[in-house]
N, CA, C and O atoms as a Maestro MAE file, in Angstrom:
{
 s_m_m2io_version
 :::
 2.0.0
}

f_m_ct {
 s_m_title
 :::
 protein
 m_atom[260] {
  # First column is atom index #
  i_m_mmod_type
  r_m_x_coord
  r_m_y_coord
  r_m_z_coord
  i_m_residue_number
  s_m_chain_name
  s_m_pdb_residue_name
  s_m_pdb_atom_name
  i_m_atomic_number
  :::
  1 25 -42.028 14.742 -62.052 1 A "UNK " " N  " 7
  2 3 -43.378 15.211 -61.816 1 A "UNK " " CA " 6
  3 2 -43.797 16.073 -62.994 1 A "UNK " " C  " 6
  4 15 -43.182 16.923 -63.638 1 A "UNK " " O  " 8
  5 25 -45.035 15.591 -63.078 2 A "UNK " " N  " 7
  6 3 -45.368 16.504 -64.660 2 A "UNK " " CA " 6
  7 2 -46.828 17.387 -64.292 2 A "UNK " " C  " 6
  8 15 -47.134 18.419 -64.890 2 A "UNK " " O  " 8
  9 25 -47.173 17.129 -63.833 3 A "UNK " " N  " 7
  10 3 -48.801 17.407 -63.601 3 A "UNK " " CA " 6
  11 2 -48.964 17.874 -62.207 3 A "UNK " " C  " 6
  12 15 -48.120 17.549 -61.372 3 A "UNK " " O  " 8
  13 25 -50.401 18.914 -61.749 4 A "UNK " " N  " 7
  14 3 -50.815 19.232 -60.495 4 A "UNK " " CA " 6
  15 2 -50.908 17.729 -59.835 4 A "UNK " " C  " 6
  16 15 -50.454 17.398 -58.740 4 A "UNK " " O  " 8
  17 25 -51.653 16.854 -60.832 5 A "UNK " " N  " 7
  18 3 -51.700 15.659 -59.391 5 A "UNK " " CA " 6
  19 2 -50.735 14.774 -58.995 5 A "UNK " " C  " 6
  20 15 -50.917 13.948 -58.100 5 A "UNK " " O  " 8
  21 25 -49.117 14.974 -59.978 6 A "UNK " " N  " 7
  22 3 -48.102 14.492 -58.761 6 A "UNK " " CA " 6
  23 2 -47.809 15.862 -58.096 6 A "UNK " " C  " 6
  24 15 -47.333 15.767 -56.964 6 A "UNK " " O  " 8
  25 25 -47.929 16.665 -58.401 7 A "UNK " " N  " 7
  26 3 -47.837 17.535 -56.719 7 A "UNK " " CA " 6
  27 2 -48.495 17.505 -55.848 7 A "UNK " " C  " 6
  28 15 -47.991 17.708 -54.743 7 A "UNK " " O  " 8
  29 25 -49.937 17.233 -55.966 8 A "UNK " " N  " 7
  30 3 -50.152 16.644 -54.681 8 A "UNK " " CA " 6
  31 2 -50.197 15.564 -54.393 8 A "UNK " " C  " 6
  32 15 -50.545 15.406 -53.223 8 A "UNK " " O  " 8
  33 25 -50.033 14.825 -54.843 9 A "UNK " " N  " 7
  34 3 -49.617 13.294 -54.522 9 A "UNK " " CA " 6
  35 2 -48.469 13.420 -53.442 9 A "UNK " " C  " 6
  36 15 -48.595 13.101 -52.260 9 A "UNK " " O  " 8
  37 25 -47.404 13.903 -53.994 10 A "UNK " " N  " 7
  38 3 -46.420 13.964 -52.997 10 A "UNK " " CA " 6
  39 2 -46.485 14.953 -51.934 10 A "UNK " " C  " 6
  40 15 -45.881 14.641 -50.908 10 A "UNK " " O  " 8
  41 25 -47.078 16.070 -51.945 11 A "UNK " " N  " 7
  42 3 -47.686 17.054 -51.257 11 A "UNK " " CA " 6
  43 2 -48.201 16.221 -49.519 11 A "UNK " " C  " 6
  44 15 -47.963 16.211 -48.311 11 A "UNK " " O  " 8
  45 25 -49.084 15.603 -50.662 12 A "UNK " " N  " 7
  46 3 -49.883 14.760 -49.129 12 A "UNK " " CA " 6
  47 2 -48.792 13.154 -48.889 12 A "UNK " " C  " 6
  48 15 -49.329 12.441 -48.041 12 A "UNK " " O  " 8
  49 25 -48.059 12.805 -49.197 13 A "UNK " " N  " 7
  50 3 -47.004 11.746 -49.166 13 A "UNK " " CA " 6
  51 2 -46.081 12.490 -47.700 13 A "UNK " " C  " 6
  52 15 -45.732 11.973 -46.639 13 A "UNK " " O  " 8
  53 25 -45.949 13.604 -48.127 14 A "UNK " " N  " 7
  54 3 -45.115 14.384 -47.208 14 A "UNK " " CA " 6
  55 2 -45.500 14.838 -45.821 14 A "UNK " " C  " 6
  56 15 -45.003 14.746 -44.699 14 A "UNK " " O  " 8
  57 25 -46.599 15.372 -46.357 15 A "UNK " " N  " 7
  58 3 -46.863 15.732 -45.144 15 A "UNK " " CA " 6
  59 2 -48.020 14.915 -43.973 15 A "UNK " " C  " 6
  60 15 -48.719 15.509 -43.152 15 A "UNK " " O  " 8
  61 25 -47.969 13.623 -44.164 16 A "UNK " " N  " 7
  62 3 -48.470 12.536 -43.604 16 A "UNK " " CA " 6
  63 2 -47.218 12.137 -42.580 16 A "UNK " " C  " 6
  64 15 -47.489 11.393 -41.637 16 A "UNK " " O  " 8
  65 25 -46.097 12.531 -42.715 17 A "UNK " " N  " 7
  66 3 -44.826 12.315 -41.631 17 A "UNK " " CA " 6
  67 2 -44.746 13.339 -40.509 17 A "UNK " " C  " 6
  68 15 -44.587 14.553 -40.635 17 A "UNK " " O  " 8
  69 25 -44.884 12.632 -39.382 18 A "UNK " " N  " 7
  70 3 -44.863 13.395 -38.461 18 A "UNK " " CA " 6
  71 2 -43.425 14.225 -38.492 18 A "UNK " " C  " 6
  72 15 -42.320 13.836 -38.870 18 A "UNK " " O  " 8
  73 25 -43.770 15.292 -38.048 19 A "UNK " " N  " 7
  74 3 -42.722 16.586 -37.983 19 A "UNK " " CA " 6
  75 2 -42.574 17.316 -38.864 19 A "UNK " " C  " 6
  76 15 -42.016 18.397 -38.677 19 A "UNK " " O  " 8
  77 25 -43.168 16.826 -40.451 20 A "UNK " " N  " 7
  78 3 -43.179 18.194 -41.284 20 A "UNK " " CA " 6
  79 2 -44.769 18.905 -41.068 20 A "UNK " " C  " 6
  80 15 -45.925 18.518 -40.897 20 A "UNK " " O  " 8
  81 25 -44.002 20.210 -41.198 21 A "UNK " " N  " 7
  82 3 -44.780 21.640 -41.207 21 A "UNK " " CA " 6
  83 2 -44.587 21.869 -41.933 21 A "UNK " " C  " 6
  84 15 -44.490 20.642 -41.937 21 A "UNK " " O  " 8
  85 25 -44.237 22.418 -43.284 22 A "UNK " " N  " 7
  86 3 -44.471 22.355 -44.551 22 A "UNK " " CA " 6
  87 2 -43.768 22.633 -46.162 22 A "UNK " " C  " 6
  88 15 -42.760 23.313 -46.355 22 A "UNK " " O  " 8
  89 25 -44.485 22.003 -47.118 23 A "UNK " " N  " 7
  90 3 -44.290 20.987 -48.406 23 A "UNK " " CA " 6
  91 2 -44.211 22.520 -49.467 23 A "UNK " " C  " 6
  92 15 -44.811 23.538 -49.121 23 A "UNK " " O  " 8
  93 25 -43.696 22.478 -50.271 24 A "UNK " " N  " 7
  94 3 -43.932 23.521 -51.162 24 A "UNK " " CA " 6
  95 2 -43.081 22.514 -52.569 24 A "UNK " " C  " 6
  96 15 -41.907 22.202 -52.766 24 A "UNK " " O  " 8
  97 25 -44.091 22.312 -53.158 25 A "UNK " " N  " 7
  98 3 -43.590 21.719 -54.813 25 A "UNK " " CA " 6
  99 2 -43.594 21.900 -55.641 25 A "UNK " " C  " 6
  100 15 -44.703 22.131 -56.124 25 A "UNK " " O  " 8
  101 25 -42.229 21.968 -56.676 26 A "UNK " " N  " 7
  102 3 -42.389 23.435 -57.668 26 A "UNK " " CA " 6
  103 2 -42.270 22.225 -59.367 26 A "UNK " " C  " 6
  104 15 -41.336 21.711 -59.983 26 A "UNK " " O  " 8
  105 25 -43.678 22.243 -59.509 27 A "UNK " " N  " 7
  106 3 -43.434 21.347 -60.625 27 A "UNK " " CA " 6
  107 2 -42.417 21.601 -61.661 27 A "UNK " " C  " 6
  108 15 -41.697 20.744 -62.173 27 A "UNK " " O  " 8
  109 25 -42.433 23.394 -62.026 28 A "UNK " " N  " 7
  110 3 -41.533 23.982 -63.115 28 A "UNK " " CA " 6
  111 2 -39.586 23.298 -62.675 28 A "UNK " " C  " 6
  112 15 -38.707 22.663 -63.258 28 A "UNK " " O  " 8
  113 25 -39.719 23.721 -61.808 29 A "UNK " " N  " 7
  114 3 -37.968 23.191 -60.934 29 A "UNK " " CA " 6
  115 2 -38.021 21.132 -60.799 29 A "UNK " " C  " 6
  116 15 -36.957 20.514 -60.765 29 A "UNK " " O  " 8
  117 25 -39.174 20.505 -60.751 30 A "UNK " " N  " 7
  118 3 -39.187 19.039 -60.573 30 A "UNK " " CA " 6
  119 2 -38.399 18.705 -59.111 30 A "UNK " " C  " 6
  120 15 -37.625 17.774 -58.890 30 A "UNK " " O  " 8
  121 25 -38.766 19.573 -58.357 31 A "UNK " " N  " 7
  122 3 -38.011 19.338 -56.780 31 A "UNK " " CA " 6
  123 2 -39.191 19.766 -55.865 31 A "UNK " " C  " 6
  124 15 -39.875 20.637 -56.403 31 A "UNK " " O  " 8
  125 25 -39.741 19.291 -54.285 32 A "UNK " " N  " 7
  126 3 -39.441 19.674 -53.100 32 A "UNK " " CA " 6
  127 2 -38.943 20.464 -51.854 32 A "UNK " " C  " 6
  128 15 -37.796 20.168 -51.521 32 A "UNK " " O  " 8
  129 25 -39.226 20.891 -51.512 33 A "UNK " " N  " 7
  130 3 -38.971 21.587 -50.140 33 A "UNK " " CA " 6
  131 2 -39.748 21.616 -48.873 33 A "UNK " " C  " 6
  132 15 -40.776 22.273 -48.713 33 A "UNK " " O  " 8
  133 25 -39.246 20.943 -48.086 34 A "UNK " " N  " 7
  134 3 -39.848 20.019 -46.685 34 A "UNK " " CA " 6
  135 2 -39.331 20.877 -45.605 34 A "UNK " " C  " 6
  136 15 -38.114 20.844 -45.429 34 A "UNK " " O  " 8
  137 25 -39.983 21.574 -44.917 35 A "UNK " " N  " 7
  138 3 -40.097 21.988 -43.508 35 A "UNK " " CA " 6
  139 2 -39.961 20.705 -42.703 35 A "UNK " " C  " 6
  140 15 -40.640 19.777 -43.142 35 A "UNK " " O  " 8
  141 25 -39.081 20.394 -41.392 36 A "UNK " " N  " 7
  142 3 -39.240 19.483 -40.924 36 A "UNK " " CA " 6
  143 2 -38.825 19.613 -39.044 36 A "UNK " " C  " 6
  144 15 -38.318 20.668 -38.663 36 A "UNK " " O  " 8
  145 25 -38.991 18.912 -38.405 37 A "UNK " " N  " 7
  146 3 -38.574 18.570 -37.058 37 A "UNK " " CA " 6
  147 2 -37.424 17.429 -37.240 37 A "UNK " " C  " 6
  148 15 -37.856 16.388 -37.734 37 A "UNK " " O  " 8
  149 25 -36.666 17.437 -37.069 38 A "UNK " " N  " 7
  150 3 -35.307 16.466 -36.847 38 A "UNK " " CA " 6
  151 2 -35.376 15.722 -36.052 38 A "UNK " " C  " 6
  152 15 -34.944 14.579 -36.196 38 A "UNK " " O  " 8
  153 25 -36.019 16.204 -34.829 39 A "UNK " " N  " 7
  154 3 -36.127 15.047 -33.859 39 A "UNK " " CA " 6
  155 2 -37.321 14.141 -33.979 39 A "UNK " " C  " 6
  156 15 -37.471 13.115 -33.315 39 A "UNK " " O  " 8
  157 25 -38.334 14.699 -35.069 40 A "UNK " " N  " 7
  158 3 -39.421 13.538 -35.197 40 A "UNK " " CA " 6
  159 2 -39.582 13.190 -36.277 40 A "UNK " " C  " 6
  160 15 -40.680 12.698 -36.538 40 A "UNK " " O  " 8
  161 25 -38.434 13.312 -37.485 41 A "UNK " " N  " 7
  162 3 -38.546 12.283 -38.834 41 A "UNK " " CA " 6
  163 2 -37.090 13.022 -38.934 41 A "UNK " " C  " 6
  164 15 -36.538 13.909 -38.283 41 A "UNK " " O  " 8
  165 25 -36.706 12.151 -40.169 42 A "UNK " " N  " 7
  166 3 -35.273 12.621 -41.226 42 A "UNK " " CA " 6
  167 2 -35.675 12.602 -42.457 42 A "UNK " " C  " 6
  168 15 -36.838 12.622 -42.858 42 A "UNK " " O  " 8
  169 25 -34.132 12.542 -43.422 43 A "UNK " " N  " 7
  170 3 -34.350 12.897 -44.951 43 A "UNK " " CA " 6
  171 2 -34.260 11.791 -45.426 43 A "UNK " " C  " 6
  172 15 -34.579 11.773 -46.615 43 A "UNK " " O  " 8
  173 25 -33.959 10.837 -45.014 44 A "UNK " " N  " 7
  174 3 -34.329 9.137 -45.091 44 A "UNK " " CA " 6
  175 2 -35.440 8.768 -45.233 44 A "UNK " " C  " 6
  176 15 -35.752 8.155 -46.254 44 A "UNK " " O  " 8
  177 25 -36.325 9.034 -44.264 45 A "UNK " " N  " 7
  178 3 -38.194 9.125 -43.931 45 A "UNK " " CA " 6
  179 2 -38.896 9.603 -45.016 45 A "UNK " " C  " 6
  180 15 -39.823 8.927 -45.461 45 A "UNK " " O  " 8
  181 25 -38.584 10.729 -45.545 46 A "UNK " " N  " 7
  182 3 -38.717 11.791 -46.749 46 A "UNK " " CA " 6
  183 2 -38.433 11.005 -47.771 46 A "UNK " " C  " 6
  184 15 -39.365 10.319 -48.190 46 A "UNK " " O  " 8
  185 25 -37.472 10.919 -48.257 47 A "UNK " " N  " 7
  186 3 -37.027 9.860 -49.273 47 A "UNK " " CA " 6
  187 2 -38.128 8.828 -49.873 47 A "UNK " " C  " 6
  188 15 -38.629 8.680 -50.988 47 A "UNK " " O  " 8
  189 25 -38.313 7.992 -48.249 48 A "UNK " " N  " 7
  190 3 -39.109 6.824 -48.852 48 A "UNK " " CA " 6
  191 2 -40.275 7.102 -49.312 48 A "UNK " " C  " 6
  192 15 -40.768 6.719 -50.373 48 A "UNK " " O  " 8
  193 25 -41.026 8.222 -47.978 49 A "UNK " " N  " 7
  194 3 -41.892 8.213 -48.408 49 A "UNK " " CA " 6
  195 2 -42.197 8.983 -49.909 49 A "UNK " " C  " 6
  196 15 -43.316 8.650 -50.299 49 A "UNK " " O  " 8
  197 25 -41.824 9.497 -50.430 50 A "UNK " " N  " 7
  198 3 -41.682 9.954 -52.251 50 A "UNK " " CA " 6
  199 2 -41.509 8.696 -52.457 50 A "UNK " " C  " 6
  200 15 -42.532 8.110 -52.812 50 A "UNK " " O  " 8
  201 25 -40.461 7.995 -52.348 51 A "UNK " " N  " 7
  202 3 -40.253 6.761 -53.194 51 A "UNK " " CA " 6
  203 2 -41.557 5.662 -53.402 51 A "UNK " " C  " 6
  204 15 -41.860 4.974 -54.376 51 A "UNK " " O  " 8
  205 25 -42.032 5.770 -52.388 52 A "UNK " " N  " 7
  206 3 -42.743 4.811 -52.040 52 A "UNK " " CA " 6
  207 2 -44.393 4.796 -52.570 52 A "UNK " " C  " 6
  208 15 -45.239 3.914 -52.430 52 A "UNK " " O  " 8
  209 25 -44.486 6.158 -53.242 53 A "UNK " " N  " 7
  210 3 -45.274 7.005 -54.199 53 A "UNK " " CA " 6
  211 2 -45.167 6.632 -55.478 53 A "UNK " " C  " 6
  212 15 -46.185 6.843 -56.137 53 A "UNK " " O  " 8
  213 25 -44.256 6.142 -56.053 54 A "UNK " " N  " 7
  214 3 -43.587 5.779 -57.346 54 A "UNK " " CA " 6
  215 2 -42.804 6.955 -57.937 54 A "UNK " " C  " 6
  216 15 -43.198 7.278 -59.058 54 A "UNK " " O  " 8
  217 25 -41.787 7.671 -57.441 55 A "UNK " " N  " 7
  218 3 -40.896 9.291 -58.011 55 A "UNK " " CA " 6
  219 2 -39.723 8.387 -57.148 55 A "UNK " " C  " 6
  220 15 -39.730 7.474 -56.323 55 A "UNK " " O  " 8
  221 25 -38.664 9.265 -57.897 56 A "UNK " " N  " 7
  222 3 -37.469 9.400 -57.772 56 A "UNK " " CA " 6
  223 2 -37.013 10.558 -56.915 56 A "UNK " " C  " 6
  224 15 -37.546 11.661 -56.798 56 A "UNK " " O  " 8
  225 25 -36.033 10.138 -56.397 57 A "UNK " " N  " 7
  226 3 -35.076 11.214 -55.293 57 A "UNK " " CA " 6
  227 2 -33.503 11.333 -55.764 57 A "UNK " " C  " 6
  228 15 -32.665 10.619 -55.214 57 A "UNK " " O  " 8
  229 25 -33.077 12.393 -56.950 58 A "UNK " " N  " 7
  230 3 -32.010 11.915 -57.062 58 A "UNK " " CA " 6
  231 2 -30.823 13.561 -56.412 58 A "UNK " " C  " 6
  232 15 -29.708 13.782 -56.885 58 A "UNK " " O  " 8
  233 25 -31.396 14.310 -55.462 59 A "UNK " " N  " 7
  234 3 -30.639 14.827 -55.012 59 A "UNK " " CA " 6
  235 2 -31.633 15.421 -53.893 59 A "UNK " " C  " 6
  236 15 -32.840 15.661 -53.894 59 A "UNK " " O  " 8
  237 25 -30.573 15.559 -52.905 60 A "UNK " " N  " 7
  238 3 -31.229 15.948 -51.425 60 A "UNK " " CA " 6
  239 2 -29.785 17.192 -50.760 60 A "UNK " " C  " 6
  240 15 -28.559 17.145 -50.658 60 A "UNK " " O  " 8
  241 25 -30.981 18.268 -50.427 61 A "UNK " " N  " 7
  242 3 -29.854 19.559 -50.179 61 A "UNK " " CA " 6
  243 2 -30.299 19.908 -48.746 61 A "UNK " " C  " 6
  244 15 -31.424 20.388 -48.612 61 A "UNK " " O  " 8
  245 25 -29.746 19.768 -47.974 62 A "UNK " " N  " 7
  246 3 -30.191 19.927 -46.401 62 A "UNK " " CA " 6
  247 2 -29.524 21.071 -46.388 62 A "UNK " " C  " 6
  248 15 -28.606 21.338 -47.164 62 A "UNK " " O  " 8
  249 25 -30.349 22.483 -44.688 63 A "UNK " " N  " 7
  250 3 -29.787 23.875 -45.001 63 A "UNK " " CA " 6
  251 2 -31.010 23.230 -43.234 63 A "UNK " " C  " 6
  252 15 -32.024 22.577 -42.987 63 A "UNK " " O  " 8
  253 25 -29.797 24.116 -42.450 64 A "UNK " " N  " 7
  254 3 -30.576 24.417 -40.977 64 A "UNK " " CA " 6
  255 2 -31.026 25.844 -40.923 64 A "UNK " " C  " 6
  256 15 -30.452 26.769 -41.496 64 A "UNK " " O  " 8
  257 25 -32.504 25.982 -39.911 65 A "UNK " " N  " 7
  258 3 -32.176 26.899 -39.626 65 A "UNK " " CA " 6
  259 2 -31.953 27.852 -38.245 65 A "UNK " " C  " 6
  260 15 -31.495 28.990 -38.347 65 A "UNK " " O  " 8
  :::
 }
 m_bond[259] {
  # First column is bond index #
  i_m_from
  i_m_to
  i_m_order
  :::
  1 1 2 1
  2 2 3 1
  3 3 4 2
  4 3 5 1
  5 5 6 1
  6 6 7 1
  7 7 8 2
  8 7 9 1
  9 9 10 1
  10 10 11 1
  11 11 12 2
  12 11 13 1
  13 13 14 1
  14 14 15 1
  15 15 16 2
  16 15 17 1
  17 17 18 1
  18 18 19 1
  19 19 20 2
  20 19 21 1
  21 21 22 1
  22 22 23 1
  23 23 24 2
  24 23 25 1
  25 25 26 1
  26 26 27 1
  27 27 28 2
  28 27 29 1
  29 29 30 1
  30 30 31 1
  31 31 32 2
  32 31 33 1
  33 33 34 1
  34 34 35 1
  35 35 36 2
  36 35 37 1
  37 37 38 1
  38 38 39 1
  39 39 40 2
  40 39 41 1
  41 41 42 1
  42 42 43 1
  43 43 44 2
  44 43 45 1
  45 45 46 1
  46 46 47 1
  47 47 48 2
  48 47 49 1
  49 49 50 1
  50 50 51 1
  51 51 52 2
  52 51 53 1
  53 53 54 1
  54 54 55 1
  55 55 56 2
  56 55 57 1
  57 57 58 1
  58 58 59 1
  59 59 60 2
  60 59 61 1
  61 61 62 1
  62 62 63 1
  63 63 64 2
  64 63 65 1
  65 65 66 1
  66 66 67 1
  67 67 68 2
  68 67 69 1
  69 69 70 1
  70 70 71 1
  71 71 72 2
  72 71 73 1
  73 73 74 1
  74 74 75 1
  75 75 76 2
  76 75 77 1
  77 77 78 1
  78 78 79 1
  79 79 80 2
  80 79 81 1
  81 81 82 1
  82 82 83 1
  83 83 84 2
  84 83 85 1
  85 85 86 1
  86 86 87 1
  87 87 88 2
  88 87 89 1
  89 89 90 1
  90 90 91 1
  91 91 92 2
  92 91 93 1
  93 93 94 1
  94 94 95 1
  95 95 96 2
  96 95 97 1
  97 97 98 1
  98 98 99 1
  99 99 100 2
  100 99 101 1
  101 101 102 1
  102 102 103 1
  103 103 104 2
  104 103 105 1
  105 105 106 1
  106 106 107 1
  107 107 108 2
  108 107 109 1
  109 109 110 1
  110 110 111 1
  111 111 112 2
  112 111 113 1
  113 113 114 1
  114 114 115 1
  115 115 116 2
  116 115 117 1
  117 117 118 1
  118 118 119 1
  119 119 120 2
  120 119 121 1
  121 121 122 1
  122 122 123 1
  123 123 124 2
  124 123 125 1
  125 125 126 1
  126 126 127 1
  127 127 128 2
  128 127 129 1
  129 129 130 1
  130 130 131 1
  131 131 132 2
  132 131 133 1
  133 133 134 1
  134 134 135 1
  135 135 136 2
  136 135 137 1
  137 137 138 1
  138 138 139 1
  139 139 140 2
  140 139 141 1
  141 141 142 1
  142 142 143 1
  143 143 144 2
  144 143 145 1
  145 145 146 1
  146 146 147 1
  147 147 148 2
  148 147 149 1
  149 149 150 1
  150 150 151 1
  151 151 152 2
  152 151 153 1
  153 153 154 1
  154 154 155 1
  155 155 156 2
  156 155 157 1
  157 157 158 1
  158 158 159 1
  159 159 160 2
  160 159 161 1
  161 161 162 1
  162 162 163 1
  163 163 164 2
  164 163 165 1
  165 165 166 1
  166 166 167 1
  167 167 168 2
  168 167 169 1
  169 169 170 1
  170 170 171 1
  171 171 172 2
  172 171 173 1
  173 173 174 1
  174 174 175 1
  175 175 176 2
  176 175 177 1
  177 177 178 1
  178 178 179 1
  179 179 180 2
  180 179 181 1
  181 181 182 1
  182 182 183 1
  183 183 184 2
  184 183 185 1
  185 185 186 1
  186 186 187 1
  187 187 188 2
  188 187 189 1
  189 189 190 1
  190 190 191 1
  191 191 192 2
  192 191 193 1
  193 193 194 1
  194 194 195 1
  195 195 196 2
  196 195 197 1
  197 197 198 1
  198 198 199 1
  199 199 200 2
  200 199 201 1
  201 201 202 1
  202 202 203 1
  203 203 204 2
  204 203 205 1
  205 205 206 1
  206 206 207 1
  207 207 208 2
  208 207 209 1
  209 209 210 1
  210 210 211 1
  211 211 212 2
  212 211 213 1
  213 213 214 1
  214 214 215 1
  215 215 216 2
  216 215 217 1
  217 217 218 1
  218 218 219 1
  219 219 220 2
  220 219 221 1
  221 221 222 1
  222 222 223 1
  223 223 224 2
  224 223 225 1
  225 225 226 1
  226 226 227 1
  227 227 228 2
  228 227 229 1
  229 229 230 1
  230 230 231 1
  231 231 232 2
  232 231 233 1
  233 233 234 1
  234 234 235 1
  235 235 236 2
  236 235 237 1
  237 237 238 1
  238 238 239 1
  239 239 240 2
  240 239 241 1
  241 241 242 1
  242 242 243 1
  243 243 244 2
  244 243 245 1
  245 245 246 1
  246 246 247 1
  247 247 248 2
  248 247 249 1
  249 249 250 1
  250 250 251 1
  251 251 252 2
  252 251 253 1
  253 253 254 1
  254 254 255 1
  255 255 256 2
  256 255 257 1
  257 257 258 1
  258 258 259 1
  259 259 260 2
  :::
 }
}
């Protein structure tokens, strides 16, 4: 991600999945951070939908809370 408009590109990619509450995208870092419900999407769901945006997913750090 280089620019404000892939952050929101993926911004709104994200949070079009039911169960996230919320997206914070740190262009400087080139990563994500997804608030989510477990029981109404996963990090699979997440995945695609970025992927499916045209970006890459090449590491995923899950943390409960």
């Amino acid at each position: 991600m280089g620019c404000n408009g892939c952050s929101s590109k993926v911004t709104l990619a994200l949070n079009r999945i039911s169960g996230v509450s919320n997206v914070k995208v740190s262009l400087s870092d080139a990563e994500a951070t997804v608030q989510y419900d477990e029981s109404m999407t996963s990090i699979g769901q997440l995945k695609v939908a970025v992927e499916e945006i045209g970006y890459s997913v090449d590491a995923v750090y899950a943390e409960q809370e």
